[in-house]
N, C-alpha and C positions, 0 to 999 in steps of 0.2 A: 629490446635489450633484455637480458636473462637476469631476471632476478632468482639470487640463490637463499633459498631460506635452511638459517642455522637447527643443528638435529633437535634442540628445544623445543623450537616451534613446530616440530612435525608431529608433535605427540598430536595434536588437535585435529579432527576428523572432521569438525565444523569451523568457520572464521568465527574467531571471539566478537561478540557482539558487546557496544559498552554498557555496564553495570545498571543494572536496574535494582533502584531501594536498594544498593553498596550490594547486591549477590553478585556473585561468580558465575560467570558461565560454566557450565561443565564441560572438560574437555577428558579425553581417553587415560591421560594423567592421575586423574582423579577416581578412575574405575574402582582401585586396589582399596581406595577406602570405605569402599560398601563390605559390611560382614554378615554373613551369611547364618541364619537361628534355624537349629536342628536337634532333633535329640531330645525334645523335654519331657519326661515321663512327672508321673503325680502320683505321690503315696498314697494307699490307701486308703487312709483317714483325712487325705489331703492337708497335709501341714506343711510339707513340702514338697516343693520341685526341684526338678534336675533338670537342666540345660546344658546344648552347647554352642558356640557361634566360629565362624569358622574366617579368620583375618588373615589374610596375607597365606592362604594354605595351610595355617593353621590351625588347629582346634584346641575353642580354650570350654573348659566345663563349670560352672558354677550352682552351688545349691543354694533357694534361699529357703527361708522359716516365712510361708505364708501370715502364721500373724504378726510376727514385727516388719517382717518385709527387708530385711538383712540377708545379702547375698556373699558367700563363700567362695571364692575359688578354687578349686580340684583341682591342682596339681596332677600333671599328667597321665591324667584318670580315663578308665574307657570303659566301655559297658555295662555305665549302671543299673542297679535293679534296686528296688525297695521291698522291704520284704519284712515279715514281723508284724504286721496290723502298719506298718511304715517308724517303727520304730529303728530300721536298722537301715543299712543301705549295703551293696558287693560292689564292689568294682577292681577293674585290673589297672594297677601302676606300677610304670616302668622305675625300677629302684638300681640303682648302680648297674646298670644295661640288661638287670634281668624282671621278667614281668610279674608280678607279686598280687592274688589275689587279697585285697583289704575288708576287710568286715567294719562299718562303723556303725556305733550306736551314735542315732542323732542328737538325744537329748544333751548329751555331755562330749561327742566329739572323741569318745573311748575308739581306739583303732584296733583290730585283730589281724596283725599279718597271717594267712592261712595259707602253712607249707602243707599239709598234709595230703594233699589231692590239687592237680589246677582245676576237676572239676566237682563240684559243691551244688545238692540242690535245695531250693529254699520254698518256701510255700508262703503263702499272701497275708496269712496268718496265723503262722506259729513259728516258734522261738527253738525249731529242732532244725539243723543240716543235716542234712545225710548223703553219704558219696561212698562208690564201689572201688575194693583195692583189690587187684589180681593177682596172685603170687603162684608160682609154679602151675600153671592152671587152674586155678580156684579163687573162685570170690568171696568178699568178706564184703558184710555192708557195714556202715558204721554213722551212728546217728550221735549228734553232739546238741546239747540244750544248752541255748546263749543266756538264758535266765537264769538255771539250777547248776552250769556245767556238768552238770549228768553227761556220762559217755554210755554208749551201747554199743557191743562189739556181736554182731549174727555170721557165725565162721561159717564158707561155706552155702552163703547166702546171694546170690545173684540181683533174684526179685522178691522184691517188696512192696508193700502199698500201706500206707496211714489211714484208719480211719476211725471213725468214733470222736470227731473232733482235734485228729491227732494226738489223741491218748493211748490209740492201741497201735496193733499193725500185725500183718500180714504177710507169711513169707517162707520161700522154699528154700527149705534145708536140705542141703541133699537129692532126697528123694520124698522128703515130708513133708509136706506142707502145715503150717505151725500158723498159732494163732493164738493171741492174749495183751494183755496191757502192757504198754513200750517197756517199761522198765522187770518186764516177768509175773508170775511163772507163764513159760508159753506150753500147748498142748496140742499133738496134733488134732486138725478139723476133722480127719478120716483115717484111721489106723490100716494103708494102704500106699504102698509106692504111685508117689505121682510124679510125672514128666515133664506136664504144663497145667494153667490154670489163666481163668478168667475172672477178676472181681469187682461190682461195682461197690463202690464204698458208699454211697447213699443209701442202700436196701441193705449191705451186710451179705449179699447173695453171691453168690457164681460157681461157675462148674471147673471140675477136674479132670484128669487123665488119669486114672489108671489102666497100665497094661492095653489093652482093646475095649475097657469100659470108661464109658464116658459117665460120670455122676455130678447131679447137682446139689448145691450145699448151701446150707445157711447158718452163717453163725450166729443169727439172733434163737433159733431154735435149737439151733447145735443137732438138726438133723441130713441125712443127707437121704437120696433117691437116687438110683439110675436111672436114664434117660437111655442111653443105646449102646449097642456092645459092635463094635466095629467088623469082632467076626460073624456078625449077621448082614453086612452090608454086602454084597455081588458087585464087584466092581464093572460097568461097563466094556464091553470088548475095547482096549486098546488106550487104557484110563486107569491110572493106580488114586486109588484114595488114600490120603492121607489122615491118620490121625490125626488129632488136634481138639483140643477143648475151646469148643464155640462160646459166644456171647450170648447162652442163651438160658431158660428158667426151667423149669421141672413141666409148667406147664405147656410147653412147645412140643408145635405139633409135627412138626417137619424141619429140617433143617438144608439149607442151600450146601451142597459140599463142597470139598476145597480135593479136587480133581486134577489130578496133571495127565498130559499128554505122552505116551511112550516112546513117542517115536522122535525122532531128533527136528528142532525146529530149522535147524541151518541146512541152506540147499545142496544138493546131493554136491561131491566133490568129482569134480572135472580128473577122466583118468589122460588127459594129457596136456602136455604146457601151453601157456600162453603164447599168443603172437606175438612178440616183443620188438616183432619191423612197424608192427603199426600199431594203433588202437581205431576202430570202430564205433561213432555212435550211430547206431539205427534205430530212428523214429519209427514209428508204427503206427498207421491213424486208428486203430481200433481198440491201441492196449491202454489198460485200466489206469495207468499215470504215466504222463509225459515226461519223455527222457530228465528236462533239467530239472523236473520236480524230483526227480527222484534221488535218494542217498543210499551208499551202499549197508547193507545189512537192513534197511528200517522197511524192507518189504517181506523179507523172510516171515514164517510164522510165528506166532508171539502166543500167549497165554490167549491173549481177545480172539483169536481165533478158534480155541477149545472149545468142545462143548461143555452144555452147564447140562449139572442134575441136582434134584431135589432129591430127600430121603425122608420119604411117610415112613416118621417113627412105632407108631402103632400096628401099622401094614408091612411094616421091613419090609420096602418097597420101594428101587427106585427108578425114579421118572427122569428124563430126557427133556426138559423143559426148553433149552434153545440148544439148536443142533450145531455143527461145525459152522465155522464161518458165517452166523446167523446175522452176527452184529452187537448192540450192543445192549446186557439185558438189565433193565430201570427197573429196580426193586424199592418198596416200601421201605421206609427207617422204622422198621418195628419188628416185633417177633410173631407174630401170627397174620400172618395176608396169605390169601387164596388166588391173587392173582399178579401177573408180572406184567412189562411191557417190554417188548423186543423191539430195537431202532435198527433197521437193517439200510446203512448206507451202500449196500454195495451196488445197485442199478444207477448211483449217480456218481460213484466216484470219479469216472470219465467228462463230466459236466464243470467239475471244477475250477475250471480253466475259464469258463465263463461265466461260471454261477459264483464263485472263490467258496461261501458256505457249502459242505454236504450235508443235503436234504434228505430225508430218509423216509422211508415205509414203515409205519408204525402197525406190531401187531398186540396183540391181546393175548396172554399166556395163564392158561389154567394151570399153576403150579401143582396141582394134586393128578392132572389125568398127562398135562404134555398137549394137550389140542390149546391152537393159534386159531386166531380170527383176524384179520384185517382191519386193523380202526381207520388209516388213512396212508393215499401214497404219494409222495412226494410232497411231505412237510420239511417245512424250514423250523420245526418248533418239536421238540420234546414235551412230553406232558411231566408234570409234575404233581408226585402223590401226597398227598395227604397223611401224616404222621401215626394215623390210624390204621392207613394199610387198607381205607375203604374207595378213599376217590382221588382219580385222577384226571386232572385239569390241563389245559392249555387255551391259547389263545391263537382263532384262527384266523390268519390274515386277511382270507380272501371274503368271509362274512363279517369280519372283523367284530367276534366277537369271543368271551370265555365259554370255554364248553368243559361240560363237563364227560365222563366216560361213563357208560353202562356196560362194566365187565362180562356180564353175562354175553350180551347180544354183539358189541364190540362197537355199538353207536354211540354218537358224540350225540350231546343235547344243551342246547345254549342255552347258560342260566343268568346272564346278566345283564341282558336286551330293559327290564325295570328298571336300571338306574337313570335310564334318558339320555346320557352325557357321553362321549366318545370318549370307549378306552384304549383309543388306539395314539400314540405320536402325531397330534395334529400339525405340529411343522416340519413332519419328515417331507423332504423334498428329492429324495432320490427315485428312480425307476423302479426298486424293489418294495413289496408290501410292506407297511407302514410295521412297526413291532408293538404291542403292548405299552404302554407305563409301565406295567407290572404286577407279578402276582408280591402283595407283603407280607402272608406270610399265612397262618393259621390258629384257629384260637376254637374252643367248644368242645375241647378232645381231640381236635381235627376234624370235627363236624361241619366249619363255617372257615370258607376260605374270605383272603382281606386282599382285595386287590386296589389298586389306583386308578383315579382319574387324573386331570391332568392340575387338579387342585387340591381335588380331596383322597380322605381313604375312607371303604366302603365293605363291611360285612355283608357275606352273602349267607344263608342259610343253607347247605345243600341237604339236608332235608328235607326241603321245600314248606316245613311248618310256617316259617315265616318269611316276609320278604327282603330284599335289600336295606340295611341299615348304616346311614352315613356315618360313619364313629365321631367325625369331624365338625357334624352338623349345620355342613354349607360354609363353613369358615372360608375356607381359602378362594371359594370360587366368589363370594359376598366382598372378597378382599380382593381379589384378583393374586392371590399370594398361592405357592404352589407347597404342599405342605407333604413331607417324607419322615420316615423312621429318621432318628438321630443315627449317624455313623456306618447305617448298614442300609439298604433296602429292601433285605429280607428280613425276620425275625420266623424260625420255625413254631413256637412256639407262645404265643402274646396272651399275655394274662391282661385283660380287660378291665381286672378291678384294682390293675394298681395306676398309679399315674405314671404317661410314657413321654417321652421328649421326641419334639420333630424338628429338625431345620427346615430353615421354611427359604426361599426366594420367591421376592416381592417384585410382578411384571412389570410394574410401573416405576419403582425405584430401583430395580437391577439391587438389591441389596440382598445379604442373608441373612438370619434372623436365627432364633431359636425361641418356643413353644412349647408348652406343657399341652396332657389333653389328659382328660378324664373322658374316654370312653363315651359317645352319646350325651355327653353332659354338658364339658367347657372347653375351648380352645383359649385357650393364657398365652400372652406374650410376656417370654421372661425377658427377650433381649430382641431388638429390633429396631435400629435406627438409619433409616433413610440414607442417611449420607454416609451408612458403612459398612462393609460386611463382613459377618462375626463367623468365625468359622473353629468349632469347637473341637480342640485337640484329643483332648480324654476326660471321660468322667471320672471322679475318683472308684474306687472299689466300694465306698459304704455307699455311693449316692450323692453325697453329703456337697461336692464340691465341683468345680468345671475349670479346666485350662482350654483357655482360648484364645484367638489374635482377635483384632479388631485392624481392617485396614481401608483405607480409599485408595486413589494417585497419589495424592500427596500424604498418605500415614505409612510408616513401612507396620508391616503384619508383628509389631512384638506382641510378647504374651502377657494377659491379663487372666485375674486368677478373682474369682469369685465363688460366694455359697451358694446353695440352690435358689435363694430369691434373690438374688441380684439386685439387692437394695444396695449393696457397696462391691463397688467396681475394683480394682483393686491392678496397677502397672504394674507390673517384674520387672520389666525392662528397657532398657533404651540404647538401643543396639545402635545407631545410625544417629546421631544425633549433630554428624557433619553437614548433613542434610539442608539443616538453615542457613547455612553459608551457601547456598547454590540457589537460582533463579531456575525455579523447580515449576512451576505455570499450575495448572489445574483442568481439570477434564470436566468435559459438560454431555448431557444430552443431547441430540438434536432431532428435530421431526420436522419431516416435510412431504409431501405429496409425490410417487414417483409417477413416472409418466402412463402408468395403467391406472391411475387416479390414487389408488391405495397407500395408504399411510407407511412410512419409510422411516427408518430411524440410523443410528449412528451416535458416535462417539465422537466429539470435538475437542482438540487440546492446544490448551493456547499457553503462549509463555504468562508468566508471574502478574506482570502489569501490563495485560494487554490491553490495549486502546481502540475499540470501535474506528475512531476517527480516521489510526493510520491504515497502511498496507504492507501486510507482512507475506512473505512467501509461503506457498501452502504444498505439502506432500501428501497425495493422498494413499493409503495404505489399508490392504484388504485382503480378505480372504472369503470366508461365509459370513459368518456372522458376530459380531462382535459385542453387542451392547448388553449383554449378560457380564458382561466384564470391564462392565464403568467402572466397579469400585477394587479394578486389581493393581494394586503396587505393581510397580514395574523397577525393575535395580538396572542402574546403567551398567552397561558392559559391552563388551566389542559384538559386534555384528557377527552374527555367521549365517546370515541370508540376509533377511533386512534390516531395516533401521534401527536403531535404537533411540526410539520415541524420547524418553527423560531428554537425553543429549540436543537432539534434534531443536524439540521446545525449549531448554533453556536457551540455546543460539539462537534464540528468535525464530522460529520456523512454527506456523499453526501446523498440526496435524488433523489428518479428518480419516476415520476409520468407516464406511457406511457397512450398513448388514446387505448381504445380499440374499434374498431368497429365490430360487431356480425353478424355472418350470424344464421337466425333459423332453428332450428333443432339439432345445436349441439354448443351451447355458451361457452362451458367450451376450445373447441378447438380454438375458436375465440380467448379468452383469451392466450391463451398459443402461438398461431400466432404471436400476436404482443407482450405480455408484457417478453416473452421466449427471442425473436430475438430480443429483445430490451436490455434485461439483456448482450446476449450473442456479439451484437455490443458495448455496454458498458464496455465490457471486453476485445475488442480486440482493443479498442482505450486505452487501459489503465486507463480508470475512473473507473472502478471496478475489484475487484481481488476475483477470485475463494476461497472461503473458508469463506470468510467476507460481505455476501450478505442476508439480511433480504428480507422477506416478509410481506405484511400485507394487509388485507383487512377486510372490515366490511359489514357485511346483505346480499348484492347482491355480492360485491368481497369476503366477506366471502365463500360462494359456490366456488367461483371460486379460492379461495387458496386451500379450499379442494380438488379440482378437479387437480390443477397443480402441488399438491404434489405427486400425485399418477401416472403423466407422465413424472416428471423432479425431478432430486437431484439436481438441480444447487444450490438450497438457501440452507445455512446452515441451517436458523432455519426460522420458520411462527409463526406469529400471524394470528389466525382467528376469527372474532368478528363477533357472531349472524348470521352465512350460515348456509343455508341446506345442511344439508350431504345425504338423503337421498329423491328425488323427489318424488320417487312413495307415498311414505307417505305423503308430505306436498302436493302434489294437493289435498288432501281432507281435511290438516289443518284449522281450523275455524281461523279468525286473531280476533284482540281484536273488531273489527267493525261488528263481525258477518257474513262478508265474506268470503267462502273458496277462497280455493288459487287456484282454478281451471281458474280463468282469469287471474293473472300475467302466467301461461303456455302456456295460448291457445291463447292471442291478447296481453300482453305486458310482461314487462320484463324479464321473466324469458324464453321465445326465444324456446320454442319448438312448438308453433304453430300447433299442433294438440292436441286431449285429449290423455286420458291415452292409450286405446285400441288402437287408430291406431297409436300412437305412443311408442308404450311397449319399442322399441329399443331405442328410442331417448332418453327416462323417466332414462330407465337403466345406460345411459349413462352420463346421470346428476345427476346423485346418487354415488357418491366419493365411500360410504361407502363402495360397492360390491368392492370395488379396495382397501381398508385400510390397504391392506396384502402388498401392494407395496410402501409400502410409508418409506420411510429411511430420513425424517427429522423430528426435534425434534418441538414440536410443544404448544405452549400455545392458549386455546381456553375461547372464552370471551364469555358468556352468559349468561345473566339473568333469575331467573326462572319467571318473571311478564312478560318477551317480549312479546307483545301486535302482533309483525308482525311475527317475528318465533319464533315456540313455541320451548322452552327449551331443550324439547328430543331432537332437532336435532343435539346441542351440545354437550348434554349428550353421545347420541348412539353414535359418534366419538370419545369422549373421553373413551367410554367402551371397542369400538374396538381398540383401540391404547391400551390399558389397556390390553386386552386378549391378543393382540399380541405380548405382549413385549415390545412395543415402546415407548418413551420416552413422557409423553404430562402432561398439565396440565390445567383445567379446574378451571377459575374463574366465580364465580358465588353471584355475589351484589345482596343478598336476598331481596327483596321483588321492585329493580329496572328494570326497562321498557329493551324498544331496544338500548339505551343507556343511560347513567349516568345522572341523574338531580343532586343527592344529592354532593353538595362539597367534604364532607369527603371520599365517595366512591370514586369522580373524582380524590383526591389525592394520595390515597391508589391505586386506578389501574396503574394514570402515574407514581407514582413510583416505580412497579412490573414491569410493562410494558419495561421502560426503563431500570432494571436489569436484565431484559432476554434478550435484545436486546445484551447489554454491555457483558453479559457472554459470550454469541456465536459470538458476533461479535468482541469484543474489550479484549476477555479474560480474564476478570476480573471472580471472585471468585463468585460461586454461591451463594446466600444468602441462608439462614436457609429453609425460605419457599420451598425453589428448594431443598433441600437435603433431609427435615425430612418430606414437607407438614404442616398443620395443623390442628390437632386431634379438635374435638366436644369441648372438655373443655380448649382448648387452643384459642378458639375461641374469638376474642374482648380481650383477657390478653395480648395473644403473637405474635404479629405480622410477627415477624423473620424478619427483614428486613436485620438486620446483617447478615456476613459472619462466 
C-alpha cells in the first residue's frame, strides 16, 4: 500500500529521530536559520569594528565600541572603511533609491552626506579627503580637512601625493610640478616643463620628466641632478623607447627600459574569406598547445614576448639582456643588481598536457654585458632574489634541498643541508617532487634568508660568516606544533628586533593558535586552546589589538576581539544562537592501527547523547585527509555532492571521516588500507555494527568508492559522486579547461605516476569497472552530464555495468549541472534522495517510489515519487 507523505513532511532529508535532552532534530527546514559572518574590518586604534551577517539573502551590517561592547546597526550600509587613526568611518547607503556616500565620526555619531564626488580618498591617519573633479578635460584635485574644514582647491591638478606626515603635498600643475605645505605657498621642485614624475614620500626623493631629460630630485635638499637625456639612448632595431620617469635615485647605475615592439602583435590578416560550409579542427601532435587548450587571440604576441634592454647610464649603452621570445626575465626589487634571471618555458610548453605545471630553463643574465649562462633545465621552481639584488635562492626537489646561485659562474650551491631536518613537505603523497615549506622571507639587509621547517623557522647566513640559526628555538618541533608568519607566509622584509606573531597548528590537537616570538629568544603563546581553533582576522593598524573567531563543531566561528596580551577575551557576537535548540552531537579524534601496521587517524562524529551501549547507523565519508579539520564548524545546508554532516548526526547517524595517505602506483589500495581498517576497528570497539554502514565519496573518493566495492562487502550500501570508473579512458579525458587528464596520473592526484604504457597494470588497476562483476553492494551514483572535471560516461559506464550485471544501482543525473549542484532546487531534490537511500539501507525505512518504479521520460518534473 502507498503511503502518500504531505509536502510538510518532505522538507526532511533524514527521518526525524525522537528528541534527545528536548533538541530538535535538524531537518532542511531549518537550513535558512543559519546566518552567515562576513565583512569585519577593525579600526586602526582598534576601538571598533564593523561587521556584516548575511540572513535569509540578506545583509545586515553592525558597529560595535570595543570597550563597552555596544553594537549599532547600519542601515543599509555597504563598504565600510575606517579611516582617521579610526575616528571616522565611509560608507555607501542607499537613501530614497539613490546611493549616498556617508562620512561618520565615531565618537558622537556626527553624519556627513558626501555629494561632492562618489569617489573620496581617505588615508589610515589623517583627517584630509581628497578626490579628482574633471571638467572640460581638465582636473582639479580637492582636499577637505574633517577636523579644521580647511578646503584646498589645486586647478589643473591630476596628481598628487601627501607627505611629510600629511602636512604637505606634491603635485602636477600643468606642466609644474609644485611642492610645499597643504595649505600653501607652493613652489616649483624644478623651474622646467614636466610630463610625469615618480615620488616616494618616505625619502622626499623621485625623478622627473623633462622634455627627453630625465632628472632626479629631492626636496629635503631642494636639489636636483640629471640622470639621462633620452636623446642619447639608440633605440634597438625594431623597438621604440619610451620616455618615462623611472623609480629610480641619482645614484642608478642602469636602468631596465620600457621598450615596445613596432611591429603589430595580431596575426597577419587572411586575404580571403572564411569557409563558412564548415569549420575545421586539426590537431597536430607536434604543435606548442593543443587545440582545446587553446583560446582565440591569447596566443598572438604580447608584450612577454619583446625583448628587454638595459641602459648603462654612464656608458650610454644599451644592452639586449633577454632576446625575443626568451621567457620570462626575474629581476631583483632593488635599484642597483648586476644580475638577472631568464625562465624560459618554451621547450616544455608542449609537456603540459602531462606535466599541467610549465617547467623551465633557468638562465643567469649579466645585466651590464647581455651574456647568459645556464643555472638549470627543466625546473618546476623559479629562484627567488634577495631584496639586495645579491642572492638568488630556490629549492631543489630532486636533492631536495635550498641552494643558493653563484652569479658569476651560474652554479647552485646548497646552503641548508646544517639544519638536519627536512625542508621539503613530508606528507606530500603525490608522484611529483615533494615542494619546499618555504622560503619566509629575508632579514640582514637581504643578507640571511628565513626559510621553514616543517615546525620551525630558521635564519640562514649566506655569507657563510655564520651558521644556521633557529629563530624559534626548537619550539614547535619540542611541541610538535607547526609554527608560520601571522597572515602571510612571506614577509620581504623581517625586522628581528621587533616582536613578530605566528599561528601556529598543534599536530596533536589539530588546533590553531597564535604566538609571539622574539627572535632567537622566546616563543609566547598568546592564544592556544586544544579544543579550539583561533584563526586571526586582522590586526589592528597601531598593533595594539586582534579580531579573531574562535571555533570547534559545535562553536560556530563568531568574532572575538582582544589586546595584545590576551588577558581578556572579549565576544562581539552571537550570530547563530538557534543552535541549542538542535541535537547538534560533537566530533572526536580517533587512532587506530591501519593494516600496514602504522598509526591511522580520523574524525568521528556522533549525535548529542550518544550511548556506547546502543547501535546507531554509520556513514562513512572521505576524501584525503581530514583530521586537520576536527576543530571546523560546519553550517547545515543542502548537499551538493555529499552529506551534510550537522544534519546527518543530529538524525542519529555516527559519522566517521578517516585520513587516507597514498602510496603511487596503486591509490585505490591506499584507500582501502586505511579507510577498511578503520571501518573494521570501528566495529570492534562497538561504534559501528555490520549491516548498518554507508559509504560515500565524491570526484576523487568517488573513484575510490568504486574501487572498494569491488574488494570489500563490508558497507551495505555506497554513494558515489562524479569518480572515474574506468582510468584507461579518462587519461585521455579533455576536462572543461581544455586539459586532458593525463597530469592528475602522471605528477598529481590521481597517484599512478607513470603514463599509460609503462603503466598498463597500474591504469588497470584503477579502473573499478573491469572488477563490476564483483561488487555485491547496492549502489546510488551521482553524476552530471555538464561535469566540467569528469566527464559523465564514467558514471554512465558503471551504472550500465551494474545494469547488465544485475546489480542493484541508481544513476542521478541534474541535467544540464557541473561537478556539483549550484542550482537550489537540484541541491534540494539530491539531499533528499540522498538521505532516503541512506535511511533505507541503513535505518530500514520503506523505499520511496523513485527506488521501486524509477522515473519514466514523461514522468519527468510531474512526479517526483518521493513517497513510499
Amino acid at each position: 500500500m502507498r503511503k502518500t507523505i504531505l509536502l510538510a513532511a518532505m522538507v526532511s532529508c533524514i527521518a526525524v529521530q525522537p528528541a534527545m535532552s528536548q533538541r530538535r532534530s535538524l531537518d532542511t527546514a531549518n537550513y535558512k536559520e543559519w546566518k552567515r559572518l562576513g565583512n569585519a574590518t577593525l579600526s586602526y586604534d582598534g576601538a571598533w569594528v564593523s561587521y556584516s551577517y548575511t540572513e535569509h539573502e540578506i545583509a545586515q551590517r553592525y558597529l560595535v565600541n570595543t570597550q563597552s561592547g555596544k553594537a549599532v546597526r547600519l542601515e543599509g550600509n555597504d563598504n565600510p572603511e575606517f579611516f582617521h587613526s579610526g575616528k571616522w568611518m565611509k560608507y555607501n547607503q542607499t537613501i530614497d533609491g539613490q546611493q549616498v556616500l556617508l562620512l561618520t565620526r565615531l565618537k558622537d555619531g556626527k553624519k556627513i552626506a558626501w555629494t561632492k564626488s562618489p569617489y573620496v580618498l581617505t588615508g589610515a591617519n589623517t583627517p584630509w579627503l581628497s578626490y579628482t573633479n574633471w571638467k572640460d578635460g581638465a582636473a582639479s584635485a580637492f582636499l577637505y580637512n574633517l577636523d579644521t574644514q580647511d578646503s584646498i582647491v589645486l586647478n589643473g591638478a591630476a596628481r598628487y601625493a601627501l607627505y611629510d606626515n600629511e602636512h604637505s603635498i606634491l603635485f602636477l600643475q600643468k606642466d609644474q610640478l609644485m611642492a610645499g605645505p597643504l595649505k600653501g605657498a607652493y613652489k616649483a621642485v624644478f623651474e622646467v616643463p614636466v610630463s610625469d614624475y615618480t615620488f616616494n614620500k618616505e625619502t622626499q626623493e623621485g625623478t622627473l620628466l623633462s622634455g627627453s631629460k630625465l632628472y632626479a630630485f629631492s626636496l629635503q635638499t631642494g636639489k636636483h641632478q640629471l640622470i639621462l637625456d633620452y636623446n642619447d639612448i639608440k633605440a634597438p632595431e625594431g623597438y621604440t623607447i619610451r620616455p618615462k620617469a623611472y623609480d629610480i635615485t641619482a645614484a642608478a647605475k642602469h636602468v631596465l627600459l620600457d621598450a615596445s615592439f613596432n611591429g603589430s602583435n595580431q596575426p597577419p590578416k587572411m586575404n580571403r574569406p572564411a569557409d563558412t560550409g564548415f569549420e575545421l579542427e586539426l590537431w597536430t601532435w607536434n604543435e606548442q598547445v593543443s587545440q582545446r587548450r587553446q583560446r582565440r587571440g591569447v596566443y598572438n604576441r604580447t608584450q612577454m614576448d619583446d625583448a628587454q634592454f638595459m641602459y648603462l647610464i654612464a656608458e650610454k649603452k644599451v644592452v639586449e639582456v633577454a632576446p625575443e621570445k626568451a621567457g620570462r626575465l626575474l629581476t631583483p626589487d632593488c635599484e642597483d643588481y648586476d644580475y638577472a634571471i631568464i625562465a624560459d618555458q618554451r621547450p616544455y610548453i608542449p609537456m603540459v598536457d602531462w606535466k599541467y605545471d610549465t617547467n623551465a630553463d633557468l638562465y643567469v643574465v649579466d645585466m651590464r654585458t647581455g651574456e647568459r649562462r645556464l643555472i638549470m633545465k627543466d625546473s618546476p621552481e623559479n629562484p627567488q632574489w634577495s631584496y639586495n639584488g645579491k642572492y638568488a635562492v630556490l629549492f631543489n626537489r630532486t636533492t631536495r634541498e635550498w641552494q643558493v646561485l653563484d652569479t658569476k659562474s651560474g652554479a647552485l650551491k646548497g646552503f641548508s643541508h646544517a639544519i638536519g631536518y627536512p625542508l621539503y613537505n613530508e606528507d606530500h603523497d603525490e608522484p611529483d617532487a615533494a615542494e619546499a615549506y618555504g622560503l619566509a622571507g629575508w632579514t640582514d639587509n637581504g643578507n640571511t634568508a628565513i626559510i621553514y621547517d616543517r615546525y620551525d623557522i630558521w635564519a640562514i647566513d649566506l655569507t657563510g660568516k655564520q651558521g644556521p640559526r633557529c629563530l624559534t628555538n626548537g619550539y614547535g618541533r619540542a611541541h610538535q606544533v607547526q609554527l608560520r608568519w601571522l597572515s602571510t607566509p612571506f614577509i620581504n622584509h623581517v625586522d628581528l628586533s621587533k616582536s613578530l606573531h605566528l599561528q601556529s597548528f598543534n599536530e596533536r590537537t589539530k588546533s590553531n593558535g597564535l604566538y609571539s616570538l622574539m627572535a632567537g629568544k622566546s616563543v609566547t603563546p598568546l592564544v592556544d586552546n586544544p579544543d579550539y581553533s583561533i584563526q586571526v582576522n586582522t590586526v589592528s593598524g597601531d598593533g595594539s589589538s586582534f579580531l579573531y573567531t574562535r571555533k570547534n563543531y559545535r562553536t560556530f566561528p563568531d568574532l572575538w576581539f582582544s589586546r595584545e596580551n590576551f588577558k581578556k577575551q572579549q565576544r562581539l557576537t552571537d550570530v547563530n544562537p538557534q543552535q541549542q535548540q538542535y541535537n547538534w552531537g560533537s566530533a572526536k579524534l580517533v587512532t587506530w592501527k591501519n593494516y600496514e601496521g602504522k598509526q591511522n587517524q580520523g574524525i568521528l562524529y556522533v549525535p548529542e547523547n550518544y550511548d556506547p551501549a546502543k547501535s546507531y547507523p554509520m556513514i562513512v565519508d572521505f576524501y584525503e585527509t581530514h583530521t586537520a579539520d576536527l576543530h571546523d564548524y560546519l553550517t547545515p545546508e543542502y548537499s551538493t555532492s555529499t552529506i551534510d554532516i550537522p544534519s546527518y548526526v543530529s538524525n542519529g547517524y555516527v559519522v566517521f571521516r578517516p585520513d587516507v595517505h597514498f602510496k603511487s602506483g596503486n591509490p585505490g589500495e591506499s584507500t582501502y588500507n586505511a579507510v577498511v581498517s578503520g571501518t573494521e576497528e570501528l566495529i570492534r570497539r562497538g561504534v559501528a555494527e555490520k549491516g548498518r554502514i554507508g559509504l560515500q565519496g565524491h570526484s576523487w573518493s568517488g573513484f575510490q568508492v568504486y574501487y572498494l566495492v569491488t574488494r570489500t562487502n563490508i558497507f551495505t550500501c555506497v554513494n558515489a559522486g562524479a569518480g572515474v570508473s574506468n582510468a584507461t579512458y579518462n587519461y585521455f579525458a579533455i576536462r572543461q579547461n581544455g586539459a586532458p587528464c593525463m597530469f592528475k596520473y602522471e605528477v598529481e592526484q590521481c597517484r599512478i605516476g607513470k603514463d599509460l604504457w609503462n603503466g598498463r597494470e597500474e591504469f588497470l588497476q584503477s579502473s573499478p569497472i573491469f572488477n563490476a562483476d564483483k561488487i555485491q553492494t547496492p549502489m546510488l551514483i551521482f553524476h552530471n552530464d555538464k561535469d566540467g572535471a569528469v566527464a559523465f560516461t564514467q558514471g554512465l559506464d558503471m551504472f550500465l555495468a551494474m545494469r547488465r550485471l544485475g546489480k542493484p544501482a541508481w544513476l542521478l543525473n541534474y541535467k544540464g549541472e557541473n561537478h556539483s549542484l549550484n542550482g537550489e532546487a537540484a541541491q534540494y531534490d539530491w539531499t533528499l534522495r540522498m538521505g532516503q537511500f541512506f535511511d533505507h539501507y541503513l535505518k530500514g525505512k520503506p523505499m520511496p517510489r523513485w527506488m521501486t518504479e524509477g522515473i519514466s521520460v514523461d514522468e519527468r518534473n510531474v512526479d517526483q515519487k518521493y513517497d513510499y
